[in-house]
Structure formats: structure tokens, C-alpha cells
DRENDO-1510 file (C-alpha; in Angstrom, 1 decimal, always signed):
<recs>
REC; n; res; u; v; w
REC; 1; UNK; +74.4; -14.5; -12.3 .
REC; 2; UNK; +71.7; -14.2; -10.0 .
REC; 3; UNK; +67.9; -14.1; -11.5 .
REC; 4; UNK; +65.4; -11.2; -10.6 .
REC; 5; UNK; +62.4; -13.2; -8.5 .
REC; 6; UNK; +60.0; -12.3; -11.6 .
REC; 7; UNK; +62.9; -14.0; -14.4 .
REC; 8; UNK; +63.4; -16.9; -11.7 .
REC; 9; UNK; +59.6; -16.9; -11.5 .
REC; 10; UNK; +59.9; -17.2; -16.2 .
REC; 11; UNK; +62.0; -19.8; -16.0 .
REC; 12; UNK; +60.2; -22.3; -13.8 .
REC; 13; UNK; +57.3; -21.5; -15.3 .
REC; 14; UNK; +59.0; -22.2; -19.0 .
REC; 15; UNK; +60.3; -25.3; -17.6 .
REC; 16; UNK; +57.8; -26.9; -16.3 .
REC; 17; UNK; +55.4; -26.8; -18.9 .
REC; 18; UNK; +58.4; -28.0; -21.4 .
REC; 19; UNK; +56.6; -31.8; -21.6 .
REC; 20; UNK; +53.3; -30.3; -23.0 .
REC; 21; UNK; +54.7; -28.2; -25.5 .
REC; 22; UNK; +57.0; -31.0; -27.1 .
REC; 23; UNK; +54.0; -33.4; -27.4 .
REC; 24; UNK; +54.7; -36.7; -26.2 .
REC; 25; UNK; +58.0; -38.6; -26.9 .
REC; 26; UNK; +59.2; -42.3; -26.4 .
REC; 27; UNK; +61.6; -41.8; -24.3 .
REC; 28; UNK; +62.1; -45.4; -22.5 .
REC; 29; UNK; +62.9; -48.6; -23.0 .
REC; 30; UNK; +60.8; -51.5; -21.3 .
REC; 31; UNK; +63.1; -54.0; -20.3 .
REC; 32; UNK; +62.1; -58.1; -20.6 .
REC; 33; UNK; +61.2; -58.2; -17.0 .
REC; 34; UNK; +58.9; -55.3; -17.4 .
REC; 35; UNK; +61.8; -53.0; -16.1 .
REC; 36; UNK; +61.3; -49.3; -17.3 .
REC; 37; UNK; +64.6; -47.9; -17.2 .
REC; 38; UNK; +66.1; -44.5; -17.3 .
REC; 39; UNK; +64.8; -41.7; -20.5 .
REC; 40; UNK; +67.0; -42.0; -22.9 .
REC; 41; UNK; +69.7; -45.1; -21.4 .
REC; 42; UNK; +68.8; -47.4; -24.0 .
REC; 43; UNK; +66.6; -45.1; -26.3 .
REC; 44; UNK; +68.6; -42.4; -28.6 .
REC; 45; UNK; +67.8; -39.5; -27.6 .
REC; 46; UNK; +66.9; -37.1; -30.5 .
REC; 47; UNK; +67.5; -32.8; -31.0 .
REC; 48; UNK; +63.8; -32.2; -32.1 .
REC; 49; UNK; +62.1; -30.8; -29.0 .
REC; 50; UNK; +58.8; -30.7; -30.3 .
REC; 51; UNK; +58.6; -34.2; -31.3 .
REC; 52; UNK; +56.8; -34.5; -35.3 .
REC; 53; UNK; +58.4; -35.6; -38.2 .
REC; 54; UNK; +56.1; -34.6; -41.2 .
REC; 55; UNK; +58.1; -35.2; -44.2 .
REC; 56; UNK; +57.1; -38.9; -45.6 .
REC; 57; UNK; +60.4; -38.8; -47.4 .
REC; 58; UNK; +62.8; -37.6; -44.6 .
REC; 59; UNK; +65.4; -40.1; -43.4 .
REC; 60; UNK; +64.3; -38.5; -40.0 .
REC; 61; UNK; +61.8; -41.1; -40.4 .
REC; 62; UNK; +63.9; -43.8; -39.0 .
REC; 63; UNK; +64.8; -42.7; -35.6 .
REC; 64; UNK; +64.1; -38.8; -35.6 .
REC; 65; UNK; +65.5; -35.5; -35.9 .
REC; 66; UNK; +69.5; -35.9; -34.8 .
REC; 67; UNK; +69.2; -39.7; -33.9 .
REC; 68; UNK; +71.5; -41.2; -36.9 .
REC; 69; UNK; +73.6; -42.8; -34.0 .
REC; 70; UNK; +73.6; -43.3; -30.6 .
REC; 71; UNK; +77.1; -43.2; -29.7 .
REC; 72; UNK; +76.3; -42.4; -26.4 .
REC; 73; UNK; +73.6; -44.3; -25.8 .
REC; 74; UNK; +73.9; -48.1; -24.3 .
REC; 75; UNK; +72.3; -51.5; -25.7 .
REC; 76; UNK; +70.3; -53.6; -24.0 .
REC; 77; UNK; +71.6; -57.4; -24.2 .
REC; 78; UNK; +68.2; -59.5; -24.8 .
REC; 79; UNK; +67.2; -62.8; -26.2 .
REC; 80; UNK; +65.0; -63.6; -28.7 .
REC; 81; UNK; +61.3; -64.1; -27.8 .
REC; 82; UNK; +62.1; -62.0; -24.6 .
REC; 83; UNK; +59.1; -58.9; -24.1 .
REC; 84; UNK; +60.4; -55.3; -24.8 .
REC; 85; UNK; +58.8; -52.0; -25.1 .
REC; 86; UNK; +58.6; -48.4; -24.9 .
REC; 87; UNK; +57.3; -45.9; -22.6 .
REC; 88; UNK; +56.4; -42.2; -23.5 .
REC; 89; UNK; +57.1; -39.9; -21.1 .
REC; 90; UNK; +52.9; -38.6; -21.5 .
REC; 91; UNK; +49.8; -39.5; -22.6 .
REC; 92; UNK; +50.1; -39.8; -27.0 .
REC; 93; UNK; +46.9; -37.7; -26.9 .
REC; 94; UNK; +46.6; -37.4; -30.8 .
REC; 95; UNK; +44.9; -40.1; -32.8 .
REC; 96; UNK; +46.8; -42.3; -35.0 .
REC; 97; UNK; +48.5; -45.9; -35.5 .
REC; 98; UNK; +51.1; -47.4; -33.9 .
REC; 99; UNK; +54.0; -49.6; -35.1 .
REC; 100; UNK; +57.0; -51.2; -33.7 .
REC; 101; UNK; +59.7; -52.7; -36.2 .
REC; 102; UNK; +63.0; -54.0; -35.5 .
REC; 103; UNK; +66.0; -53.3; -38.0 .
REC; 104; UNK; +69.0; -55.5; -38.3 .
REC; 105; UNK; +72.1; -54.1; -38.0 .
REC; 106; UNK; +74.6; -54.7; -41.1 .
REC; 107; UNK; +77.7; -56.2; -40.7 .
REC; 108; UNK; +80.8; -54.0; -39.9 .
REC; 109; UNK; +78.6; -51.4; -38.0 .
REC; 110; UNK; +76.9; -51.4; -34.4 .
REC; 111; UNK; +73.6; -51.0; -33.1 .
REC; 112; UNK; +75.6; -47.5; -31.6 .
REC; 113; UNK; +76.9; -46.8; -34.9 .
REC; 114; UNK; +73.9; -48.0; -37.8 .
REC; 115; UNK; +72.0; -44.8; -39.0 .
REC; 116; UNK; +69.2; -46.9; -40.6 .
REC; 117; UNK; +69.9; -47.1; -43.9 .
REC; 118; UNK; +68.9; -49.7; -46.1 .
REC; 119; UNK; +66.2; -52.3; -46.4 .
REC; 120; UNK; +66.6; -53.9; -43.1 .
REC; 121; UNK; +63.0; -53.0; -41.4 .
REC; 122; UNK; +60.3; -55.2; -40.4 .
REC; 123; UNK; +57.1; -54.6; -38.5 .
REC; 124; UNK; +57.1; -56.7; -34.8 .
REC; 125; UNK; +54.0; -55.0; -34.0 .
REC; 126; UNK; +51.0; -53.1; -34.8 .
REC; 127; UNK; +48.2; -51.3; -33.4 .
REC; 128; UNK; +45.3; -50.0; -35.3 .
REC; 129; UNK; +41.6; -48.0; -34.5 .
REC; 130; UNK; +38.1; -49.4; -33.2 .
REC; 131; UNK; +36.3; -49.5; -35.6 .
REC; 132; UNK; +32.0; -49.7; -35.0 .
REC; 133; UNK; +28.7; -49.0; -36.6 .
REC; 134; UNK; +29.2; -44.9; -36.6 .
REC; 135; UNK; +32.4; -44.8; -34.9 .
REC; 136; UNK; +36.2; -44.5; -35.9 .
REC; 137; UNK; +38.5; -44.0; -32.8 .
REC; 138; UNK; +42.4; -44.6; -31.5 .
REC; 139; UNK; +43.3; -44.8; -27.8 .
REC; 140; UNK; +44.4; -42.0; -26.5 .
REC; 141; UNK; +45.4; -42.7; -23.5 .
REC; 142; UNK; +48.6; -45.5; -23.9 .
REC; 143; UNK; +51.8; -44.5; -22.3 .
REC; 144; UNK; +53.4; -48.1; -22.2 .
REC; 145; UNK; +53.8; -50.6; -25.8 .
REC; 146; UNK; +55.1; -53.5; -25.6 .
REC; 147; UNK; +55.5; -56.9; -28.2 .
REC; 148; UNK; +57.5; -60.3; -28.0 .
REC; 149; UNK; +60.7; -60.3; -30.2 .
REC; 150; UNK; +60.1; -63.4; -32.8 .
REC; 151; UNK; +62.2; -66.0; -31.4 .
REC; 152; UNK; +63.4; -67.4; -35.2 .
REC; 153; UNK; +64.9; -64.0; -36.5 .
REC; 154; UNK; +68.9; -64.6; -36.3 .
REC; 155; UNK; +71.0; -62.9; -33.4 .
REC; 156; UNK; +73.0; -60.0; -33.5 .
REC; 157; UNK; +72.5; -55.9; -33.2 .
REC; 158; UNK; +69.2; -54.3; -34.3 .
REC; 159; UNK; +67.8; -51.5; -33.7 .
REC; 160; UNK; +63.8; -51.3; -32.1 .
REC; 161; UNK; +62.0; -48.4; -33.4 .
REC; 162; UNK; +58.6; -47.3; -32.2 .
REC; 163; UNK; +56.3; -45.1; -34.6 .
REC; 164; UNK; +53.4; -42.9; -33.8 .
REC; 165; UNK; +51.4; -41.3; -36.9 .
REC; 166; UNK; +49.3; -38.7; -35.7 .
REC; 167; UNK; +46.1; -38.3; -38.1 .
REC; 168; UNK; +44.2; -35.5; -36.5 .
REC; 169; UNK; +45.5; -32.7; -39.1 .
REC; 170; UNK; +43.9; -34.1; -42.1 .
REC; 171; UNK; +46.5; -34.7; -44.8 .
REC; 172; UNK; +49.1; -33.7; -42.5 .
REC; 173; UNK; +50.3; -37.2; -40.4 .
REC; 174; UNK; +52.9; -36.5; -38.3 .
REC; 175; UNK; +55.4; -39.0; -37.2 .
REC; 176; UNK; +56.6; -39.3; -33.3 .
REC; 177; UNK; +59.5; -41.9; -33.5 .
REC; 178; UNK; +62.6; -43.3; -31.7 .
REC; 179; UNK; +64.8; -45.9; -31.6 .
REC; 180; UNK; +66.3; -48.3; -28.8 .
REC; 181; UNK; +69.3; -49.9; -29.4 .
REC; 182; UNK; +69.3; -53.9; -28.8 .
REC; 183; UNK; +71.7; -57.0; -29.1 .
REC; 184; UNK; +69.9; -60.3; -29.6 .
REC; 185; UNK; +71.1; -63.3; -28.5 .
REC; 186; UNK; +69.6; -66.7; -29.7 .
REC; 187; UNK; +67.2; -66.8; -32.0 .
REC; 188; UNK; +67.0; -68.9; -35.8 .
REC; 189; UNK; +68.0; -68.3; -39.2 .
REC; 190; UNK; +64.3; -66.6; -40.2 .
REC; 191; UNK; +64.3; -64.5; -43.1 .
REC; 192; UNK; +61.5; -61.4; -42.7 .
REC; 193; UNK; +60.3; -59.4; -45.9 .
REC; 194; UNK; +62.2; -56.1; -45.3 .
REC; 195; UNK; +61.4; -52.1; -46.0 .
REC; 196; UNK; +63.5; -49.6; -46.4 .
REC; 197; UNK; +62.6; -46.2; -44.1 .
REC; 198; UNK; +62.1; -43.4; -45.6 .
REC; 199; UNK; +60.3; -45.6; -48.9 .
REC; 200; UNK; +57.9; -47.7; -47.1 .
REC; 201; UNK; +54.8; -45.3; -47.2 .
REC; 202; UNK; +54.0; -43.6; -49.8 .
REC; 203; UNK; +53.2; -39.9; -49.4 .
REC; 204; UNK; +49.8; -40.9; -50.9 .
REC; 205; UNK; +49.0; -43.7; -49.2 .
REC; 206; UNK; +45.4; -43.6; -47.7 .
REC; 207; UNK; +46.5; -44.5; -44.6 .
REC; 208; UNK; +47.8; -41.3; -43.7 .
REC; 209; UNK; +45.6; -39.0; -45.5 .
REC; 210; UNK; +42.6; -40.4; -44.4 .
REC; 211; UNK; +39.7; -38.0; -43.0 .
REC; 212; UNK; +38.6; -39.8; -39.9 .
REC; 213; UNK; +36.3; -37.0; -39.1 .
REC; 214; UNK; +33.5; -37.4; -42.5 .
REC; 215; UNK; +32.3; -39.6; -43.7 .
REC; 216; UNK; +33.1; -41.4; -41.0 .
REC; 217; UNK; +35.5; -43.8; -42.4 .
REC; 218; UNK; +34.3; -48.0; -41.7 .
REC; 219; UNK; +37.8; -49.4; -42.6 .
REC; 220; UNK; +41.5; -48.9; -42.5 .
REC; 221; UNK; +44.2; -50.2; -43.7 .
REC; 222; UNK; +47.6; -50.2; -41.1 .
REC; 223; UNK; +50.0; -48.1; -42.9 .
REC; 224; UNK; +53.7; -49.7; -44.0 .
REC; 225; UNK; +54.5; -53.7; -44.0 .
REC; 226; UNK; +52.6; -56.4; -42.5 .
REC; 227; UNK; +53.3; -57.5; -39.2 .
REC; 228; UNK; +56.0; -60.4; -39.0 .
REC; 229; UNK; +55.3; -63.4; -37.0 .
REC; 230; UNK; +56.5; -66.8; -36.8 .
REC; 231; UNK; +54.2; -68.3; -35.2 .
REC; 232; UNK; +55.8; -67.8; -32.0 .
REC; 233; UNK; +54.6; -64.1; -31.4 .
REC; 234; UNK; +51.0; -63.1; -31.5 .
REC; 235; UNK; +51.7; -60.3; -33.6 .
REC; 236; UNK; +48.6; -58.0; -34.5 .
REC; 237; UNK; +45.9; -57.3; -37.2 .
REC; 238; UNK; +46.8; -54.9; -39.8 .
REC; 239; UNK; +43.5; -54.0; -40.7 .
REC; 240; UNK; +39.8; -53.4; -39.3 .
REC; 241; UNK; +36.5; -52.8; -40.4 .
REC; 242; UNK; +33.1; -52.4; -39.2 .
REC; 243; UNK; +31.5; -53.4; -36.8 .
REC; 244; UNK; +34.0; -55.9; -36.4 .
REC; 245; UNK; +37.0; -54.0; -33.9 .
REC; 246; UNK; +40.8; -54.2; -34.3 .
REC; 247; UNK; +41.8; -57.5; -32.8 .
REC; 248; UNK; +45.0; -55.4; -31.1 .
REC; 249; UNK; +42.8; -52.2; -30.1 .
REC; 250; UNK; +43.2; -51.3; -26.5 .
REC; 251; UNK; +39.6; -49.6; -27.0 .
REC; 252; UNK; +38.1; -52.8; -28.8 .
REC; 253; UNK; +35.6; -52.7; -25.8 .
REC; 254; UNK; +32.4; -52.7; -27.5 .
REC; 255; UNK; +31.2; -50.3; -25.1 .
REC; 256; UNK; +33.4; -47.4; -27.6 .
REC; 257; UNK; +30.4; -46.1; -29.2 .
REC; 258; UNK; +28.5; -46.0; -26.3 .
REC; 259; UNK; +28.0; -42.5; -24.1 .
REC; 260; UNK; +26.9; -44.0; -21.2 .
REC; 261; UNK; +29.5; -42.2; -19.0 .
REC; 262; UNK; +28.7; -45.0; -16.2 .
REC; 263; UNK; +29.6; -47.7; -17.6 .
REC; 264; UNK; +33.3; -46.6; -17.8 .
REC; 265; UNK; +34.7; -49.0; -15.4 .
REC; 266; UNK; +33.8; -52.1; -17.3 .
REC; 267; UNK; +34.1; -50.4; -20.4 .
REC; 268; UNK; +38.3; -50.0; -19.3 .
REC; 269; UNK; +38.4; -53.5; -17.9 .
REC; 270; UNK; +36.7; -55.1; -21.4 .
REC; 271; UNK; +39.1; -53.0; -23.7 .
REC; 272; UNK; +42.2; -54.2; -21.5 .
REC; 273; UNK; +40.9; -58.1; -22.0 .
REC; 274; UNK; +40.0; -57.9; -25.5 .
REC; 275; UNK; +43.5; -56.2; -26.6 .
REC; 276; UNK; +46.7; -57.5; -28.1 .
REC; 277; UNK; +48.2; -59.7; -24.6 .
REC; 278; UNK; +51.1; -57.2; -24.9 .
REC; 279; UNK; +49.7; -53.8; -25.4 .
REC; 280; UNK; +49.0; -51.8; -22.3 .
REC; 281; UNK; +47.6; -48.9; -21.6 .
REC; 282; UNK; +47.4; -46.2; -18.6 .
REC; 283; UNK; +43.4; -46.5; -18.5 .
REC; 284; UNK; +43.7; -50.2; -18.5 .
REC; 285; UNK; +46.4; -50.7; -16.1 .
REC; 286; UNK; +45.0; -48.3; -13.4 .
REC; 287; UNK; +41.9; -47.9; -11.6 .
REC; 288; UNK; +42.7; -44.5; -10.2 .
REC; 289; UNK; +41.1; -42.4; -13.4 .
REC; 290; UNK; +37.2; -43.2; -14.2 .
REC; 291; UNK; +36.8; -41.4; -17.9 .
REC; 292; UNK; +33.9; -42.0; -20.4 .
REC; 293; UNK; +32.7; -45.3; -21.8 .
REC; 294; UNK; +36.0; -46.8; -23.5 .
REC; 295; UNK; +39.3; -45.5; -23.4 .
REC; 296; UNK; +38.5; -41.9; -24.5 .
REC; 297; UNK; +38.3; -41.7; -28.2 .
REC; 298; UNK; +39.7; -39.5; -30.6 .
REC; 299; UNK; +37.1; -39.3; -33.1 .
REC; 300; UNK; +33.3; -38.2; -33.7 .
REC; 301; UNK; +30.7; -40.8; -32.6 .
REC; 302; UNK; +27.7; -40.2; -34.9 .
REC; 303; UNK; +24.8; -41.2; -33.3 .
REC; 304; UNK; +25.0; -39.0; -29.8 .
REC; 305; UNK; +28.1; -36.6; -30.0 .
REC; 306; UNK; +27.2; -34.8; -27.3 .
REC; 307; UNK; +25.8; -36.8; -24.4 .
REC; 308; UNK; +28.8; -37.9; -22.6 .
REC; 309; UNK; +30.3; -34.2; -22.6 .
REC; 310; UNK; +31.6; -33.2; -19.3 .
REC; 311; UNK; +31.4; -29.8; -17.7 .
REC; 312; UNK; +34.1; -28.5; -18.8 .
REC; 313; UNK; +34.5; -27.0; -22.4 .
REC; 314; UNK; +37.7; -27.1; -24.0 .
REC; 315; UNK; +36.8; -25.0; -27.0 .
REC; 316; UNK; +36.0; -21.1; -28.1 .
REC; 317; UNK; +34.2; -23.6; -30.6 .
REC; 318; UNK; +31.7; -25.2; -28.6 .
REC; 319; UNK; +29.5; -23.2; -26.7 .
REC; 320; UNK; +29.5; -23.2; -22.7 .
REC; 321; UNK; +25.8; -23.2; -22.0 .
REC; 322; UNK; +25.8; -26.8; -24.8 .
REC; 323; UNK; +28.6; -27.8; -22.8 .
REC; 324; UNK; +26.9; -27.6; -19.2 .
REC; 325; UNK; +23.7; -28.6; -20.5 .
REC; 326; UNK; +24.8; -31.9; -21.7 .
REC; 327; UNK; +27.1; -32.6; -19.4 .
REC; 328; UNK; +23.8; -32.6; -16.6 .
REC; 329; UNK; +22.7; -35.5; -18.4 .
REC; 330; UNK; +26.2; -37.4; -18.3 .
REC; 331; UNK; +26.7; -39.6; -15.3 .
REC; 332; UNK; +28.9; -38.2; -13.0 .
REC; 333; UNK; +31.7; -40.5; -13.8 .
REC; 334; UNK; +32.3; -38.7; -17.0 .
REC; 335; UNK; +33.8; -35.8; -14.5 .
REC; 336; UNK; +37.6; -35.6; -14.3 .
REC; 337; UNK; +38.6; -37.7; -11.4 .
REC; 338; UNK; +42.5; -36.3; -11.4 .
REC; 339; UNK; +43.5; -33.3; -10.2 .
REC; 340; UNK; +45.2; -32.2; -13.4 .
REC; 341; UNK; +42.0; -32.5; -15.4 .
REC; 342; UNK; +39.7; -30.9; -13.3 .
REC; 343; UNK; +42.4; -28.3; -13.0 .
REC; 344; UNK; +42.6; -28.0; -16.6 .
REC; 345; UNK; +39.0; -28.0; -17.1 .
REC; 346; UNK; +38.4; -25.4; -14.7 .
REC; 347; UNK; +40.6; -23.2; -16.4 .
REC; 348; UNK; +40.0; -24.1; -20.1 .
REC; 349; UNK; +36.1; -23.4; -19.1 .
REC; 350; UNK; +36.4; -20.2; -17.5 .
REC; 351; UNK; +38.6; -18.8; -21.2 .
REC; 352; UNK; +36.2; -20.4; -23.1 .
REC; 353; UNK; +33.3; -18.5; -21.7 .
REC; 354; UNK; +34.2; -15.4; -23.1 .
REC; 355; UNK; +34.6; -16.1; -25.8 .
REC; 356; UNK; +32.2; -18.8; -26.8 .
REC; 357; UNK; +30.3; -19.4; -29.9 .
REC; 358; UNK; +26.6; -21.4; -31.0 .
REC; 359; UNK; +27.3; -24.9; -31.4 .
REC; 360; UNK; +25.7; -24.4; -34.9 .
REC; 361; UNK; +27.9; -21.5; -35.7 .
REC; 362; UNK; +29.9; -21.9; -39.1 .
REC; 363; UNK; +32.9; -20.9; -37.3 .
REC; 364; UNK; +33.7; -24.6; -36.2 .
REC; 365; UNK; +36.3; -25.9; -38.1 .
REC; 366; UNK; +38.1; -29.4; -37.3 .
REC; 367; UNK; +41.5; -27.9; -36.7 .
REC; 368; UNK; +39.8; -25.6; -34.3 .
REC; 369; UNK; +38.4; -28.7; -32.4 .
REC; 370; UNK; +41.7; -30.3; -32.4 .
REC; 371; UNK; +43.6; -27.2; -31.5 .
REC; 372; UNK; +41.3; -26.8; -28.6 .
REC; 373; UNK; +41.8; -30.6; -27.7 .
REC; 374; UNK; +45.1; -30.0; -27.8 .
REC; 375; UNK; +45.2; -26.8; -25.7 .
REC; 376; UNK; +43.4; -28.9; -23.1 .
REC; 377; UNK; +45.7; -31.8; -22.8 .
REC; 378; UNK; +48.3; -29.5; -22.4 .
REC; 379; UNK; +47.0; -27.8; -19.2 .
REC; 380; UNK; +46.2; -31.4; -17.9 .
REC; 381; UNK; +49.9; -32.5; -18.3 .
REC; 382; UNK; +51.1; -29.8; -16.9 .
REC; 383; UNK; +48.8; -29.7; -14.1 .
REC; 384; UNK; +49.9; -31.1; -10.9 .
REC; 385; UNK; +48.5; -34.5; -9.2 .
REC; 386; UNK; +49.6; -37.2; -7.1 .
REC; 387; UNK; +51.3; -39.6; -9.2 .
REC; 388; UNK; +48.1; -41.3; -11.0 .
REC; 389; UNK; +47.3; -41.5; -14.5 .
REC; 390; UNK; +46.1; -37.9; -16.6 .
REC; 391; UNK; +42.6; -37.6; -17.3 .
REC; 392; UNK; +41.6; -36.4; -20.5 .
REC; 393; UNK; +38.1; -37.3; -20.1 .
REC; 394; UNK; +36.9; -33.4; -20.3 .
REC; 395; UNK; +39.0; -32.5; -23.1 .
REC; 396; UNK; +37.6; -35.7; -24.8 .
REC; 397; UNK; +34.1; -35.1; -24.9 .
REC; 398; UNK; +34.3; -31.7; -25.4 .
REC; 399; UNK; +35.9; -32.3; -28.7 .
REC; 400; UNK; +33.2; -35.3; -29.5 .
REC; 401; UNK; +30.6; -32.2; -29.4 .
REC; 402; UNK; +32.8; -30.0; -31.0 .
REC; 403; UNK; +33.4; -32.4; -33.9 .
REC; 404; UNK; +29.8; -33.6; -33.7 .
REC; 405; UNK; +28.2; -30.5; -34.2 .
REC; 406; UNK; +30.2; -30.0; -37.3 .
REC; 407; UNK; +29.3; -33.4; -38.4 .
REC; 408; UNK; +25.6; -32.5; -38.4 .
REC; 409; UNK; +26.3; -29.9; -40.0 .
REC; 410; UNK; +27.8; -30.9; -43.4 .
REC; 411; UNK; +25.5; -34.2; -42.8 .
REC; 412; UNK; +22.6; -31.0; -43.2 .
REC; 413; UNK; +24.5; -29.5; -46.2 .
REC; 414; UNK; +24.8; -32.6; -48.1 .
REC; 415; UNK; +20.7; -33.0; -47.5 .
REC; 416; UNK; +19.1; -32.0; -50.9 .
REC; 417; UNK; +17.0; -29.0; -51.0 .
REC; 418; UNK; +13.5; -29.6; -50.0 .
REC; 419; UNK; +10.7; -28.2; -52.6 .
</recs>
């Protein structure tokens, strides 16, 4: 069947923007020599296209939508304390924790074969917001996890399951998940407290219905089971609280409340030292991009909102005159260095002008921030460039003064009424 030139013209249009619309997934494994191999060789590969899981009760939980086997998947022969990982195949642009647990594979079944089941999970790995003075933010710009397997846990077939929960639709997390399929070699005769998934979190547990937006929350408790170590592995915090940072955030740079633009090189080099040894992350591992001060954030800052935006606004929400005003003021390494931001920018500014609105104006909502955010990092992953890492620096701070604004606003509201 031969396509007309404008169907042909559909189709490879529809296809490549497929990534951005399913969100981001996890779709390699991270081998112990730092090896990323093939999507979906080791990882199962799962039937829901647009990635969330939102039902806390769901055995999709474990390793996704259509991912209660991997018959045709492989697994990865490792030993214990050997360095594994995942890599998504973009940016996890929404805010949110991130967990990696390993589940041990009952006898008479295969880490091909196991669909879960049971209380056989235990956390390997966590990683939790920055938290400072005013602030509350998640990197948003990873692409690459990786942790040490404990080198006491006994050998045999587990499964490695990585967990995103997005926390940017208050009340609403949403879980991105999948599962690689390992058999360990080596290892001890440990013994680690085990959850059962779904059943670990509880659907009103404050760690996924948290506002991060206001009040500005100044602690948090990592959602599901402490972090396993035995003494071997380095593990990571489960908790943080102001001003004290995350021991394992990749934005633990102190420099993450600050909106001095120019500081954004040493910002990315302090976050990438001061992080969990095994966590990496595309701003930290590449100089190509130069964003905002810390790896950009995905919350409100309160004490300046709005003076690292960049030119670009992202939002019918925030207005394009704030946008170009404030962005003067930012240094000029707050400007999309990539060509898929600044082609993203470019276009999300020019829609925006029509149809923007007062930064003051009551017509700011949070889930049109994030909707605009999201509408944004779509159009920068899509977005041709060269092979370097996405910039969401635009998108980033134009959500900051989109969120900000509203901030001020219900900080105004709450005021009382002056006589």
C-alpha cells in the first residue's frame, strides 16, 4: 500500500514525537561495567505506552502495565556487590522520588517467569528532594540511576525494579516503573526486611500526597521501606529536611535556591560531588548544557521566583512581557544552550504571546503551570540536536514564575485584612 505524501508526511510526524507523548520510560539496563545495553534486552518491556501507573493498589505496581513476565526478555548474569542501573530513554522531567529495590525470586519460578507476587521486595536504593530555607525541589534532569547490589544478600534470580513517583499533580502520584531481570551469583546468607508490592504504600501516605507547591513543605519522608544496606553499599537517606539537603540529591548543591543563572557551572559540578557516589545525572555528567543555578528544579523557590526566568515563556499563564523582562536581568547562561530548547522556546513563546495573561491574573492554576511545563519539555524532546543532553532550562524557569506568582498570591490571601 503506498502512502499519499501528506499521510507519509502524518506518520513521521506521529512517530517521531512518540517519546514525548509516552513520558519518559526505563527502558535499559546498566550493566556492572557501566555497559548500557540494548532498550528492553534485559528490562521487560511493558504494553502501557504512556508510561503512569496511578492506582496505589494495582499489581501494575510491580513492573508495569503487561510486564507480569518476561519470557522474552534475557537475564543478566551478575555478582553480588557488582554496580547496575537503569537508563530512561529521556529526561524524567516531573518531580518526584526515586527507588530502586530488588525482589527475590521464589523457588520453582525464574526471574523470566516471577510476576512479583509476594513479600519479596526490598529497597537497594533511594533518592529523595533538596531540601533549603524556601525551597523544595527534585532533579529533573537524571537519565542514568545506578546503586551497588549488597554483597551479603544470598544468590540466585531476582528481579531489579526501578520506581519513579511523579508528584506534580497534587494528590495524584503517578508511578513510572520497570523491571530488569538479574541472576546473582555470590553473595551471603543476609536476611532483608521485605514488602509486598502493591501494599507497601499506603494510598494515604504523605509521601505521595504531599503539596510541594504551599506551604512550601521543609521535610519529607521517602515513601515505601527503608533502604537496605549491609554495610557494604552506601545506600541512601530516606529522609530530608531543612536546610539540611538530601545526602543522595543530585541537586544537593547548595547553590539550588539560588537564581544567579551564572553560577550554573559550579552549581552542576557541586551537585554531582555532593550526591550519592552512584547516582548520575545528564547535567552532572556533561558539560555541553549550561542551565540555571543547580540542576533545574521542579518546584517554587520563595524568595525570587522570577529572576532566573529565561526568554522564553512556556505558559498562556505567565505573561510574555514578565517573561522578557526578567529574563534581561538573568545572566545569559540561563539561555537554552541546546538546539532543542531554544527550538522549543522559540515556539512555546511565539503561542504563548497570543494568548497570554497578567502574572497576577487568577487564572493561574498549578496544573496549568505544570501542563505548560509539560508542553514545553515535550517540544524540547522532540526537537532535534546533535547528540548532547536536553535543556529544560526555559521550560524550568518559566514554571518557577508561573508557580511563584501564584505563591504570592495565596501568601496575599492568607494576609489578614488591614483596618
Amino acid at each position: 500500500m503506498k502512502l499519499t505524501s501528506a499521510a507519509a508526511s502524518a506518520a513521521t510526524a506521529f512517530a517521531f514525537i512518540q517519546p514525548a507523548l509516552a513520558h519518559y520510560r526505563f527502558t535499559s539496563f546498566i550493566a556492572p561495567d557501566g555497559t548500557v545495553t540494548d532498550a528492553y534486552e534485559y528490562v521487560r518491556q511493558n504494553t502501557n505506552n504512556n508510561s503512569p501507573v496511578e492506582d496505589v493498589t494495582s499489581t501494575d505496581l510491580r513492573c508495569n502495565v503487561g510486564a507480569d513476565s518476561g519470557s522474552g526478555t534475557s537475564t543478566y548474569n551478575v555478582t553480588a556487590g557488582d554496580t547496575v542501573g537503569f537508563q530512561s530513554d529521556i529526561a524524567v522531567f516531573h518531580p518526584g522520588p526515586f527507588g530502586m529495590y530488588l525482589g527475590k525470586v521464589p523457588d520453582g519460578e525464574t526471574a523470566a517467569s516471577w510476576d512479583g507476587s509476594g513479600s519479596n521486595w526490598f529497597k537497594i536504593y533511594e533518592l529523595g528532594p533538596d531540601i533549603e530555607p524556601g525551597s523544595f525541589t527534585f532533579d529533573t534532569t537524571m537519565t542514568s540511576w545506578t546503586t551497588a547490589i549488597p554483597e551479603t544478600i544470598t544468590a540466585g534470580d531476582y528481579l531489579l525494579r526501578m520506581e519513579h513517583i511523579a508528584l506534580h499533580s497534587t494528590g495524584d502520584p503517578q508511578w513510572y516503573i520497570s523491571c530488569a531481570q538479574l541472576s546473582v551469583a555470590g553473595g551471603g546468607s543476609a536476611s532483608p526486611d521485605t514488602v509486598e508490592i502493591p501494599g507497601y504504600i499506603a494510598a494515604d501516605d504523605e509521601s505521595i500526597t504531599i503539596n510541594m507547591y504551599y506551604p512550601i513543605p521543609t521535610s519529607y519522608e521517602m515513601p515505601g521501606p527503608t533502604v537496605f544496606t549491609d554495610g557494604t553499599t552506601s545506600g541512601s537517606s530516606s529522609s530530608a529536611s531543612a536546610p539540611a539537603a538530601s545526602a543522595t540529591s543530585v541537586a544537593a548543591s547548595s547553590a539550588a535556591t539560588s537564581v544567579a543563572a551564572s553560577s550554573s557551572a559550579a552549581a552542576t559540578s557541586s551537585a554531582a560531588a555532593s550526591s550519592a557516589p552512584v547516582a548520575t545525572s545528564a547535567a552532572a555528567s556533561s558539560a555541553a548544557p549550561s542551565s540555571s543555578a543547580a540542576a533545574p528544579s521542579s518546584s517554587i523557590v520563595a524568595s525570587q521566583p522570577a529572576t532566573s526566568a529565561a526568554a522564553a515563556s512556556t505558559s498562556a499563564a505567565v505573561s510574555t512581557s514578565a517573561a522578557v523582562s526578567t529574563s534581561a536581568a538573568a545572566s545569559t547562561s540561563a539561555a537554552p544552550t541546546s538546539a532543542a530548547a531554544s527550538t522549543s522556546a522559540a515556539a512555546i513563546s511565539s503561542s504563548s504571546a497570543a494568548t497570554s495573561t497578567s502574572t497576577g491574573s487568577s487564572s493561574n492554576t498549578y496544573n496549568s503551570c505544570w501542563s505548560d511545563y509539560n508542553k514545553c519539555a515535550a517540544e524540547a524532546n522532540a526537537a532535534p540536536n546533535t547528540g548532547g543532553n536536553v535543556d529544560f532550562s526555559a521550560c524550568e524557569t518559566a514554571r518557577t514564575t508561573c508557580l511563584g506568582t501564584i505563591a504570592r498570591r495565596m501568601h496575599r490571601r492568607a494576609q489578614p485584612a488591614r483596618l
